[in-house]
Every structure is written in structure tokens, then in C-alpha cells.
C-alpha positions as CSV (number, residue, x, y, z in Angstrom):
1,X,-64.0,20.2,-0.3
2,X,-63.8,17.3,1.8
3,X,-64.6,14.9,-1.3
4,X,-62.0,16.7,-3.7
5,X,-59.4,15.2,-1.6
6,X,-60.8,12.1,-1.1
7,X,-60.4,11.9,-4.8
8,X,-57.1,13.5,-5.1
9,X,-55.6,11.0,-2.4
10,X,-57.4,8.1,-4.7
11,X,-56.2,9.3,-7.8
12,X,-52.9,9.4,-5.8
13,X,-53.0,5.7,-5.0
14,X,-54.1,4.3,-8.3
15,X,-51.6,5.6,-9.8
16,X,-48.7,4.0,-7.1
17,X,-49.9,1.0,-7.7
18,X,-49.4,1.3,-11.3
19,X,-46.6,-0.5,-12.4
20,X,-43.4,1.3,-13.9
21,X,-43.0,0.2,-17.3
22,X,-39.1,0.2,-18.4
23,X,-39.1,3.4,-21.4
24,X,-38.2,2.2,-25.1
25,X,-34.9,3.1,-26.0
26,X,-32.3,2.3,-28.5
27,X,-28.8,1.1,-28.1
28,X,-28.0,4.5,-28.9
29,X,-29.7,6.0,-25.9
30,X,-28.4,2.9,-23.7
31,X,-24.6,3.2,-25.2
32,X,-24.6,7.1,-24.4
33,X,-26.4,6.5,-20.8
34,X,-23.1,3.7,-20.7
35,X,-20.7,6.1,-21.8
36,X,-22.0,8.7,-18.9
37,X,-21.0,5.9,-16.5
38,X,-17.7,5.3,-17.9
39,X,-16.7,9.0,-18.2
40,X,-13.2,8.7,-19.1
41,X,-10.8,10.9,-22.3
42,X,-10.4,8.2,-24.8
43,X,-7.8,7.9,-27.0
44,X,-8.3,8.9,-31.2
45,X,-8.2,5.1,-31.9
46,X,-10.2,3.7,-29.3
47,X,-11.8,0.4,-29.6
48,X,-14.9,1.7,-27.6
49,X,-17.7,1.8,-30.3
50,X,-20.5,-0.4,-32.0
51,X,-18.9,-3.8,-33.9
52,X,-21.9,-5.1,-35.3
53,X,-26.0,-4.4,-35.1
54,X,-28.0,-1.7,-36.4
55,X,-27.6,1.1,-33.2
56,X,-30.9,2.3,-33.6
57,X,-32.2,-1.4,-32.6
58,X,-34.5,-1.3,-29.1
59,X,-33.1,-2.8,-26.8
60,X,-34.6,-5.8,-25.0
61,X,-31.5,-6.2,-22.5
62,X,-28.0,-5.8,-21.6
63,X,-25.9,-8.7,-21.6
64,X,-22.0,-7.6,-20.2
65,X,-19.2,-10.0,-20.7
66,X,-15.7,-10.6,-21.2
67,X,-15.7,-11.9,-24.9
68,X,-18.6,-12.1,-27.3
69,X,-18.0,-15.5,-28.3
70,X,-20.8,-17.1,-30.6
71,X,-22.1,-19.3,-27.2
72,X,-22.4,-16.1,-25.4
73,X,-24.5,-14.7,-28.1
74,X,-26.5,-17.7,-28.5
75,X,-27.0,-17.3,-24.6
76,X,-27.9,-13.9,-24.4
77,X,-30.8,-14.5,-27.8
78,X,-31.7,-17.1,-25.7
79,X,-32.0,-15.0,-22.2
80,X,-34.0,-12.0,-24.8
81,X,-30.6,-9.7,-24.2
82,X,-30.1,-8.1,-27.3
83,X,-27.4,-5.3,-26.7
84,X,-24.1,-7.3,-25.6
85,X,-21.1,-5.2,-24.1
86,X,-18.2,-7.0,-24.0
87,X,-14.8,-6.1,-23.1
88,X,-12.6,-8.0,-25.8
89,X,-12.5,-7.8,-29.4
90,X,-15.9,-9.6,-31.5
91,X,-13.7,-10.5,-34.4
92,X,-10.7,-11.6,-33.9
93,X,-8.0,-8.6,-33.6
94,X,-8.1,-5.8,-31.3
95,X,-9.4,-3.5,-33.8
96,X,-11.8,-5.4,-34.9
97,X,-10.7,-5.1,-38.6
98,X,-12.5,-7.5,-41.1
99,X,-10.6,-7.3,-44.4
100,X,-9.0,-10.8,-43.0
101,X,-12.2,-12.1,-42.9
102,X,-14.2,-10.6,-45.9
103,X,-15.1,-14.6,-47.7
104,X,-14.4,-16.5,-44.2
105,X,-17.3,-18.9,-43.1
106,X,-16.1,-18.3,-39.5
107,X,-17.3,-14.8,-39.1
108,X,-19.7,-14.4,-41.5
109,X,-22.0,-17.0,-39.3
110,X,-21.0,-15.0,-35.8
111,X,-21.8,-11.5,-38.5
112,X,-25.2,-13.6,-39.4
113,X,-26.1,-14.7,-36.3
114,X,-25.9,-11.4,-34.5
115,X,-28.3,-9.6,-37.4
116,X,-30.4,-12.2,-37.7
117,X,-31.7,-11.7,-34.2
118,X,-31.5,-7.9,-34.0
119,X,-28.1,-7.8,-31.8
120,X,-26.0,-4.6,-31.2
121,X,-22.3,-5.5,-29.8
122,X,-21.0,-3.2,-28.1
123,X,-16.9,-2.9,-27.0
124,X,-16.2,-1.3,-24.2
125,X,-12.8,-1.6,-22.9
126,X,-11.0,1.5,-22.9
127,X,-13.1,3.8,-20.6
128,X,-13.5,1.0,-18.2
129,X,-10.0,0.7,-17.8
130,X,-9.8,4.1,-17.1
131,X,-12.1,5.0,-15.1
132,X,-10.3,4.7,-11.8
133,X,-10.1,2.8,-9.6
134,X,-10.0,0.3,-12.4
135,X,-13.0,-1.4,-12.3
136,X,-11.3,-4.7,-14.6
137,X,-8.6,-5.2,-12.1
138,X,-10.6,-4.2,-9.1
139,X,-13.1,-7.0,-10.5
140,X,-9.9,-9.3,-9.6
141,X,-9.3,-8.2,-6.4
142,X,-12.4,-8.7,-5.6
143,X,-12.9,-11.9,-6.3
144,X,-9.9,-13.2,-5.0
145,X,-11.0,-11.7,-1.4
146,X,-7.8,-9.4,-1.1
147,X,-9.5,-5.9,-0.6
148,X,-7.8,-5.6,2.9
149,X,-4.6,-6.1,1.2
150,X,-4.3,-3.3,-1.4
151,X,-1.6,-0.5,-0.1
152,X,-4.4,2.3,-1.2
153,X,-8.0,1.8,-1.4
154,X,-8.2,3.2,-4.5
155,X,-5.5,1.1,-6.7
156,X,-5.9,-2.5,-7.4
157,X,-2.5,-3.1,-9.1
158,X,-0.2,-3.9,-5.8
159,X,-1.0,-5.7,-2.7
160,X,1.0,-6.8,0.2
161,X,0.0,-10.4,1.4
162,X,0.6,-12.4,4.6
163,X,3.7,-14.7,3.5
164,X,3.0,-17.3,0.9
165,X,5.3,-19.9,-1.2
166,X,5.3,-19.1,-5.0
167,X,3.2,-22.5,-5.5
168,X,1.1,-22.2,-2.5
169,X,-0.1,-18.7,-3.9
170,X,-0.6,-20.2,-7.5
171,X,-2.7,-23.2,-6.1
172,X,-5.1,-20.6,-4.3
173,X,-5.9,-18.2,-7.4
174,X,-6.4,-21.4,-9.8
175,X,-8.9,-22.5,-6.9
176,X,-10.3,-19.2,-6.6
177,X,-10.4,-18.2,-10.5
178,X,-10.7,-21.3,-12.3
179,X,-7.7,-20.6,-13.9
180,X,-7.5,-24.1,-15.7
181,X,-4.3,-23.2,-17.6
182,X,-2.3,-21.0,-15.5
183,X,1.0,-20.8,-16.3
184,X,3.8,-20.0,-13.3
185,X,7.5,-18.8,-13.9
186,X,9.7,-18.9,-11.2
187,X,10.8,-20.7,-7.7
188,X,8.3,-22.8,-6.6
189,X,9.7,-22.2,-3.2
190,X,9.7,-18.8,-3.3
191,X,8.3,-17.4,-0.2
192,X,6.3,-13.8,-1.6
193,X,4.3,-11.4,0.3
194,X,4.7,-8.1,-2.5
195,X,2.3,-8.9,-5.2
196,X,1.6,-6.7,-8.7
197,X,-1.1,-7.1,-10.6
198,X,-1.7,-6.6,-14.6
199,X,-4.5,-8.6,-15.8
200,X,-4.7,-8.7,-19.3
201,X,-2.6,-8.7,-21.7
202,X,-0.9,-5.2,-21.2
203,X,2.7,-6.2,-22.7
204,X,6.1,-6.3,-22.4
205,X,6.8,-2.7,-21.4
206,X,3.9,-2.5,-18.5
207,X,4.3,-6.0,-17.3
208,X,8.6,-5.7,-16.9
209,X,8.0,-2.2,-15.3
210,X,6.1,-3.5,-12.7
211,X,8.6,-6.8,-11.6
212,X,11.6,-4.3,-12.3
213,X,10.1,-3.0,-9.1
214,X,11.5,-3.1,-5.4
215,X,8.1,-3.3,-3.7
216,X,7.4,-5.8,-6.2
217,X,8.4,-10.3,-6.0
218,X,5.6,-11.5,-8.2
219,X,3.6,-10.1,-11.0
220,X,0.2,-11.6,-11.4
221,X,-1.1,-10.9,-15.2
222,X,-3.6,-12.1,-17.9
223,X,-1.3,-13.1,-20.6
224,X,2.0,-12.6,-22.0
225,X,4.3,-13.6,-25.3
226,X,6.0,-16.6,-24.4
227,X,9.7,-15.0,-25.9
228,X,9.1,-11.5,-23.7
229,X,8.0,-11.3,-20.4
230,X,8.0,-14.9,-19.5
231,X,11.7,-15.0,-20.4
232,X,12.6,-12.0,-19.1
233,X,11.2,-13.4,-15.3
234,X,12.7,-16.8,-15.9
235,X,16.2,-15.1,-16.1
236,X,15.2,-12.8,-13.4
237,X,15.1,-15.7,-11.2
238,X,18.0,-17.1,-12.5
239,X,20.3,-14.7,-11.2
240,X,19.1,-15.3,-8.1
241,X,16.8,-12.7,-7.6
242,X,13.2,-12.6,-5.5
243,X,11.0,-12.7,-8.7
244,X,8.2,-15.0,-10.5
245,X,5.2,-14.6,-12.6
246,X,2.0,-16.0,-12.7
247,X,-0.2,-15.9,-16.0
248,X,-3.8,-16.7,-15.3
249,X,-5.2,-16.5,-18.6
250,X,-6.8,-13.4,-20.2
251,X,-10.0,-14.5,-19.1
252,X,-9.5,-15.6,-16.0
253,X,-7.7,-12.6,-15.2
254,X,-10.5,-9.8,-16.2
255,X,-13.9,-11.4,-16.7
256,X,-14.8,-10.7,-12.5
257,X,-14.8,-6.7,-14.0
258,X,-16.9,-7.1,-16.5
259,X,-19.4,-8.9,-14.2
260,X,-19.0,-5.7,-12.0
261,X,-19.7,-3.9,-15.0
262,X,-23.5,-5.4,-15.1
263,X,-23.8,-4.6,-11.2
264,X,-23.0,-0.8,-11.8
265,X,-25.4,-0.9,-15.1
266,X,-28.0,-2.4,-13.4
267,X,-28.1,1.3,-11.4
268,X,-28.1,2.9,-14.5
269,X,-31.0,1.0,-16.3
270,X,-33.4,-0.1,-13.6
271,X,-36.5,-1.8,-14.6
272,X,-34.3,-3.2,-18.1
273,X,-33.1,-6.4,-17.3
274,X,-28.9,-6.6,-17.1
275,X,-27.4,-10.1,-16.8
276,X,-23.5,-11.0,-17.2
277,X,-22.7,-13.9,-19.1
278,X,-19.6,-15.7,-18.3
279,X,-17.6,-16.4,-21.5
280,X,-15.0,-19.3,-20.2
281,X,-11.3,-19.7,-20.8
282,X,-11.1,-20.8,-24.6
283,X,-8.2,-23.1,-23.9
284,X,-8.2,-26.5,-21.9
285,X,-5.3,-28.6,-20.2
286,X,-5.3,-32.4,-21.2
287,X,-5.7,-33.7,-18.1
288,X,-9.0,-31.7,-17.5
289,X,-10.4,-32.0,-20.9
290,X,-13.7,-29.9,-21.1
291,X,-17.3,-30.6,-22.8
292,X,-17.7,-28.9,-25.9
293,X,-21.2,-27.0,-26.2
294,X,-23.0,-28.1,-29.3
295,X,-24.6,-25.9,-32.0
């Protein structure tokens, strides 16, 4: 009897020590494990769905970003991450249409690249949005260290700060953020402490809604038409009145949440390897020109 559970408590230990091997699965499997994470109702037209790659691909590993660009592909090949999530459009428009591009050298080398080394692109930017609290925008807060400040815990769209000029406030989130072409409308001198926040680009109506507010000075957002909300602060401050904007940059402004997107992943598919790849603000100012990565 005695020897039975000598080898039961062997057989026991042999098989501890046996490594865990990661299961095969597909980007199917991974995208509906992703999905379960995200659960959120998504609109009819949602954007959330495969925009290049053959689903039924293994997958090697996850690469999360902010935009898909053809270095952050080559990167994640390189890294042996074949299923890339990424929050922004792969091909040029937010629904990812193609008929533009049908005989276009451009994307038929990004199309090319991404089948020639068994890549599935992924979109996911609905569902994380509204999954609350807003994991995007609490990305954002997170980064800029102003978790204390939010007014609830559990929404990252207005914080109240300790008193800060318009240009000292500016100076700290293009320190913090990178943000090498932030754009700033309003009185330098402004002295703020009743911040909203929009990164993104989430338009006219959503962005004036939020500086139309009382509890509201300056709205912090991604990106905006130059003719619509930018005006519409610049006259806002004209009149005399306590508000100013500050455009980060759409990338700037949202790629911290997708690199908290490969942080909650990583607790979804342990043992598969889940790396965020930063994408980089397309645009450069001329007096901090940038080195161009070659092919």
C-alpha cells in the first residue's frame, strides 16, 4: 500500500515539473477569448472585426497597438507576433473600405506584407471604448499620473487639478506624452484647475459639449478639424470667457490604452506571448525633425 503512494506522489511530481505548453489556437479562438474581455453591445456598423489575414491562422503572438502602420507590422514579424490588434483603422478610413485603393501601390504592399507572413489584423476600438471605465482614456490618465484627480473613480473624462497656467499645463503633458505637435488654443495665461478630457478624435458635437460645460475651463482631446472645434474655443476665449483647448495628437492622446490593453490580455492568454508596440505620432514639427525608419 505503502509503495502505491510512493508512486502516486512521484507520478504527482513528474508531472509539476512538466512544463505548461501554451494550447494551439487560431485568431478565431484568441479574437472570441478578446471579445469576452471587452463585453460590450456594439453598434450594427462597428469597426470591431478582422481587416486582413486568414482568421483561422495560429497564432504565434498578440501584438496590441494604437495604429497598424507598416513599421509596426514589420516589428511585430520581426518580435514572431502574428495576430496584431490595433485600435485605429489599417487602411486609411475608419471603415476600412478599399475601393479607393483597389490598383494603389501603397496598400497593396501593407495588403502583401501582412499575407505574406501569415498576419491577422484585428480592430478593436469600439468595445474598448465602451467597456467602462474607458480603458482608452483611463490609459491617459494614467500615464499622466492624475488618478487622484478624477471626480469618480470610475470616469476618466473630467478631473479637477491643483491650479495651473494654460501653458504651464500644456508644457507638462508634451513632457509627459511626447506630444511633439500639440497644438494649444486659448490664453496662455489662463490660470485652470477644471480639466475635460476627449482623446481622440470624437468631433465637433462631443468635444463643444464638454467646454460648453460649467465645471469645465479646458478640454484636453486627440484631434480636431481645424474650422470646428478649434474655432469655436478660439472665440470662446475671445469673449472673454475661462476656456482653451489642447490637441495632443490622436496618438498621443490614446496609445497609453491600448498598451493597457496588452496588460489586461496578458491575463487572458498566459503562457502566449502579448507585447504592445508603440506606433509613434506620424507628424513631426520642424524644429524637431525625426529619423525616418528605413525599409
Amino acid at each position: 500500500m505503502l509503495g502505491m503512494r510512493m508512486v502516486a506522489i512521484c507520478a504527482v511530481l513528474v508531472l509539476a515539473s512538466v512544463p505548461v505548453v501554451a494550447q494551439e489556437m487560431t485568431a478565431a479562438d484568441a479574437l472570441a477569448k478578446v471579445k469576452l474581455r471587452y463585453p460590450a453591445v456594439l453598434p450594427a456598423n462597428t469597426v470591431d472585426t478582422v481587416k486582413a489575414g486568414d482568421p483561422a491562422t495560429k497564432v504565434t503572438g498578440i501584438a496590441t497597438t494604437f495604429m497598424d502602420t507598416l513599421d509596426v507590422l514589420r516589428e511585430a514579424s520581426k518580435r514572431g507576433l502574428n495576430l496584431v490588434i490595433t485600435h485605429e483603422p489599417t487602411f486609411y478610413n475608419h471603415l476600412d473600405q478599399t475601393t479607393l485603393f483597389t490598383d494603389d501601390p501603397v496598400y497593396k504592399e501593407k495588403l502583401a506584407f501582412i499575407e505574406e507572413h501569415h498576419m491577422v489584423v484585428f480592430r478593436l476600438h469600439d468595445a474598448i471604448h465602451r467597456v467602462p471605465p474607458d480603458a482608452i482614456a483611463m490609459g491617459l490618465i494614467e500615464r499622466l499620473g492624475w488618478k487622484g484627480y478624477l471626480r469618480a473613480a470610475d470616469d476618466p473624462f473630467f478631473v479637477t487639478l491643483p491650479p495651473v497656467t494654460l501653458a504651464q499645463l500644456a508644457k507638462e503633458l508634451q513632457g509627459k506624452l511626447g506630444a511633439g505637435t500639440m497644438r494649444v488654443v486659448g490664453n496662455p495665461a489662463l490660470v485652470v484647475t477644471k480639466v475635460g478630457m476627449r482623446p481622440g478624435a470624437a468631433g465637433l458635437a462631443k468635444q463643444v459639449s464638454v467646454l460648453e460645460r460649467d465645471d469645465v475651463e479646458v478640454l484636453i482631446a486627440g484631434e480636431a478639424s481645424e474650422w470646428e472645434t478649434v474655432e469655436y474655443a478660439r472665440d470662446a476665449s475671445a469673449e472673454g470667457r475661462k476656456k482653451a483647448l489642447i490637441l495632443l495628437g490622436h496618438e498621443p492622446s490614446e496609445e497609453d490604452g491600448m498598451e493597457q490593453c496588452a496588460r489586461d490580455l496578458r491575463g487572458v492568454f498566459p503562457g502566449v506571448k502579448v507585447e504592445h508596440i508603440v506606433a509613434g505620432n506620424a507628424m513631426w514639427a520642424p524644429e524637431h525633425p525625426v529619423a525616418v525608419r528605413k525599409p
